[in-house]
C-alpha positions in Angstrom: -4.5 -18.6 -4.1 -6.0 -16.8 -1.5 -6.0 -18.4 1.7 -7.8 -16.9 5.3 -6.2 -18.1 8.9 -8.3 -17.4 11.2 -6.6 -17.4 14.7 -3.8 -17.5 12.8 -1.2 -15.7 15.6 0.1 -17.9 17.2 0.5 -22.3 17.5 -1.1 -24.7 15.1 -2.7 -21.3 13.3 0.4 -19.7 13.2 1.9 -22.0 11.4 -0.5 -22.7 9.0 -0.2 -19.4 8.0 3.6 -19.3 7.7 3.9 -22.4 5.4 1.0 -20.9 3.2 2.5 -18.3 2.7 6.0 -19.6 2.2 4.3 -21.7 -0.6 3.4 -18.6 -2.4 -0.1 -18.2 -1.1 -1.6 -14.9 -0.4 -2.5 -15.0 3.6 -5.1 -13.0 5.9 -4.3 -13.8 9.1 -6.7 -12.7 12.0 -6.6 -12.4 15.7 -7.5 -10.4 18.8 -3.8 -9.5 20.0 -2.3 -6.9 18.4 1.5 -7.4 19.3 1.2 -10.8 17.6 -0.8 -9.7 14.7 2.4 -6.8 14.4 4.5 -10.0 14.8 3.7 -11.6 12.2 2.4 -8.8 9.3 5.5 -8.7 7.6 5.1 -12.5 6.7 2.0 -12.9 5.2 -0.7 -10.6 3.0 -2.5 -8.7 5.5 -3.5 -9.4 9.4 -6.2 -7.9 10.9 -7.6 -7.6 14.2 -11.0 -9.6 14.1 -13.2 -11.1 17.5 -14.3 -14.1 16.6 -16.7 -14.5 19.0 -18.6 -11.0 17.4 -20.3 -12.6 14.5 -21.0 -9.0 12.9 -17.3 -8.3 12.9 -16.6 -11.5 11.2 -19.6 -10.9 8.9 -17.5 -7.5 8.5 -14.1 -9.4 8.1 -15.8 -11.5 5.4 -17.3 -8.4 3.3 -14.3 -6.4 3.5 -11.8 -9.8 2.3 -14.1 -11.1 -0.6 -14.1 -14.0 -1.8 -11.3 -16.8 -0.6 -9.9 -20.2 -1.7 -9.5 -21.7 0.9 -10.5 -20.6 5.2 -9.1 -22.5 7.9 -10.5 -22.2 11.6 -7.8 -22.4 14.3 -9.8 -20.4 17.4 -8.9 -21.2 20.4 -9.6 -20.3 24.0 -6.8 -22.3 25.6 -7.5 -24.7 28.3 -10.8 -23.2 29.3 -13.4 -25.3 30.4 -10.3 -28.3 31.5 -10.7 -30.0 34.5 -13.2 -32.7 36.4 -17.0 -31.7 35.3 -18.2 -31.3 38.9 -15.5 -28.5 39.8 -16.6 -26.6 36.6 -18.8 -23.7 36.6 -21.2 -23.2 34.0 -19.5 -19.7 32.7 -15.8 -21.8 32.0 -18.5 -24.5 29.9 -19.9 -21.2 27.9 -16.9 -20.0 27.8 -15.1 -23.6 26.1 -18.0 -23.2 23.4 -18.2 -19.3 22.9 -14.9 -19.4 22.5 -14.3 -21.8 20.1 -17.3 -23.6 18.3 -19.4 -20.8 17.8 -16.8 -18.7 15.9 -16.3 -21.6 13.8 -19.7 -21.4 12.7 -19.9 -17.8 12.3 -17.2 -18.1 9.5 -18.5 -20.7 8.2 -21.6 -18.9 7.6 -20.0 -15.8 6.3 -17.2 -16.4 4.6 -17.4 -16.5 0.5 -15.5 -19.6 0.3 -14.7 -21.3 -3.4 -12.4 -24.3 -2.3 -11.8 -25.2 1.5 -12.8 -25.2 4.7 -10.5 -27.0 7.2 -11.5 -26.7 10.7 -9.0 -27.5 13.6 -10.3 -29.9 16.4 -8.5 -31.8 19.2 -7.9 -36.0 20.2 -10.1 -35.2 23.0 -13.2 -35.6 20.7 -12.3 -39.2 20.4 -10.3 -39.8 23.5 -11.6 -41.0 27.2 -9.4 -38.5 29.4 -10.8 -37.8 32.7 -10.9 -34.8 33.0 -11.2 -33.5 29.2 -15.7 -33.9 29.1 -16.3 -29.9 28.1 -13.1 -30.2 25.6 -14.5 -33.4 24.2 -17.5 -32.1 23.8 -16.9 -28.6 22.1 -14.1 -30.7 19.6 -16.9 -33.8 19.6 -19.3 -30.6 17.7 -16.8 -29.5 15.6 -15.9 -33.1 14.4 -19.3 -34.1 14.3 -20.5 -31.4 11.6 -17.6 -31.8 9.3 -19.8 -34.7 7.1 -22.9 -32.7 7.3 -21.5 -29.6 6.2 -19.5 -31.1 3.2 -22.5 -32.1 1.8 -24.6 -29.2 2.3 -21.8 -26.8 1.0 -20.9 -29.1 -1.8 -18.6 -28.7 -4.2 -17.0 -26.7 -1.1 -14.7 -29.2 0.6 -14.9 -29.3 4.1 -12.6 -31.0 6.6 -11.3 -31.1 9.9 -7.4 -31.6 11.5 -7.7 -33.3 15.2 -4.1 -32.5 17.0 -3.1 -35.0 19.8 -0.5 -33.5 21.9 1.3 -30.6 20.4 3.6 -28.7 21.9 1.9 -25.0 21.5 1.3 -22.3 23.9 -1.9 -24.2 24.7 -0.3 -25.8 27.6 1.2 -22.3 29.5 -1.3 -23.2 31.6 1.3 -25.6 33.4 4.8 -24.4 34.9 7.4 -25.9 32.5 8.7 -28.2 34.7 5.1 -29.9 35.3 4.6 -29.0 31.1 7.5 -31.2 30.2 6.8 -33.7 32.6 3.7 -34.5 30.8 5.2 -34.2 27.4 7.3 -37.0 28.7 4.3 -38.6 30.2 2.6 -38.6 26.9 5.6 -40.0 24.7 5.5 -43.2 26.7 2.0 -44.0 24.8 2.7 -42.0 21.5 3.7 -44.5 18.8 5.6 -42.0 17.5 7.6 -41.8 20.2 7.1 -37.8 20.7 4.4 -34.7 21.3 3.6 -33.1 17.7 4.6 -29.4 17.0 2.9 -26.8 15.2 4.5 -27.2 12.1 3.3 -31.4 11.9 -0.1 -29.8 12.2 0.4 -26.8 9.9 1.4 -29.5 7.3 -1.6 -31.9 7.7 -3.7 -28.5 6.4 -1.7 -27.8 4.0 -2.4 -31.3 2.4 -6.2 -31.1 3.0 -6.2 -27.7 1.0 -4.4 -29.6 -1.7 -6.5 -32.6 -1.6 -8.9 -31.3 -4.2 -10.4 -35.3 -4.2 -11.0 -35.5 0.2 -14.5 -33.5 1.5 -16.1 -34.5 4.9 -12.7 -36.2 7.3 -11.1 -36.0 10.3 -7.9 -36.4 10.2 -6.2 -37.4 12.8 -2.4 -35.5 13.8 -1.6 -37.3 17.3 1.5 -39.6 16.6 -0.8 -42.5 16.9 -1.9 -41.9 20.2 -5.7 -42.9 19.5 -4.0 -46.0 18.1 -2.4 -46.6 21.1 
């Protein structure tokens, strides 16, 4: 089973990759930094340096690799375009969608997929956080086209994972003591009664490559929060 990672260097892609691979898969991980993509070469197939926001290099990527299995999309940008919308300029919104949503659809459009496509989006799709509008609405897209895409690209699957608060590098935005505070913050609502780690994540993809019967969901990995 081959199986592509894309952003697959570091948090929720990182480990995605890892517990692929550790289940015998055959991985291509890809990312932009190459001390991480050295990092983590010796534990899966093959990483290669690809910009996800170039769609001719990931056209490239996608010629070079072949056909797949299964591709999961875990860009990310970090934090960019967080904040009240007034107090945001219109290069960090570009920059929330460039950096995430559009790369998504550039694999999607490229890749030779034969099985999966699971996409990774975030609560704030789904959640009223003040403060999270640009977020919600670059994850609001990517949730939004899951349904319409599984039925175009039918019999390809396609899903999406939609992480609540996880513990990634995601948050080095904050100083760890104001990082941990919010953690704690956060558990206070979380029915689960912590933030998620990469690994809870990791294995929710894990199951939707698996699940040869589930095409065109969200699945929600937040502890309950959007219960609560």
């Amino acid at each position: 089973m081959r199986v592509v990672v894309m952003g697959g260097t570091s948090g929720i892609g990182r480990a995605t990759a890892l517990q692929q691979a550790a289940a015998g898969a055959e991985v291509i991980v890809t990312g932009r930094d190459e001390q991480k993509l050295a990092a983590i070469r010796g534990q899966v197939a093959a990483a290669e340096r690809v910009d996800g926001t170039d769609e001719a290099a990931v056209a490239a990527f996608f010629d070079r690799t072949g056909p797949v299995d299964h591709l999961v999309l875990a860009f990310s940008p970090g934090a960019v375009g967080l904040g009240p919308l007034a107090g945001t300029d219109m290069a960090g919104i570009r920059a929330a969608f460039d950096g995430k949503l559009f790369p998504y659809l550039f694999a999607i459009k490229h890749a030779r997929v034969t099985g999966s496509v699971t996409m990774i989006s975030a609560l704030s799709a789904r959640a009223a956080i003040p403060g999270s509008a640009v977020l919600a609405a670059v994850n609001g897209a990517i949730e939004r086209m899951v349904s319409p895409l599984a039925s175009e690209l039918a019999p390809l699957r396609v899903n999406a994972v939609s992480p609540g608060v996880i513990d990634t590098a995601w948050w080095s935005f904050l100083p760890d003591e104001q990082r941990e505070a919010q953690f704690a913050e956060a558990t206070k609502t979380i029915p689960a009664g912590r933030v998620g780690t990469a690994d809870d994540v990791a294995a929710a993809v894990g199951y939707l490559i698996g699940a040869d019967y589930v095409t065109g969901k969200v699945l929600p990995v937040d502890g309950g929060a959007t219960v609560a």
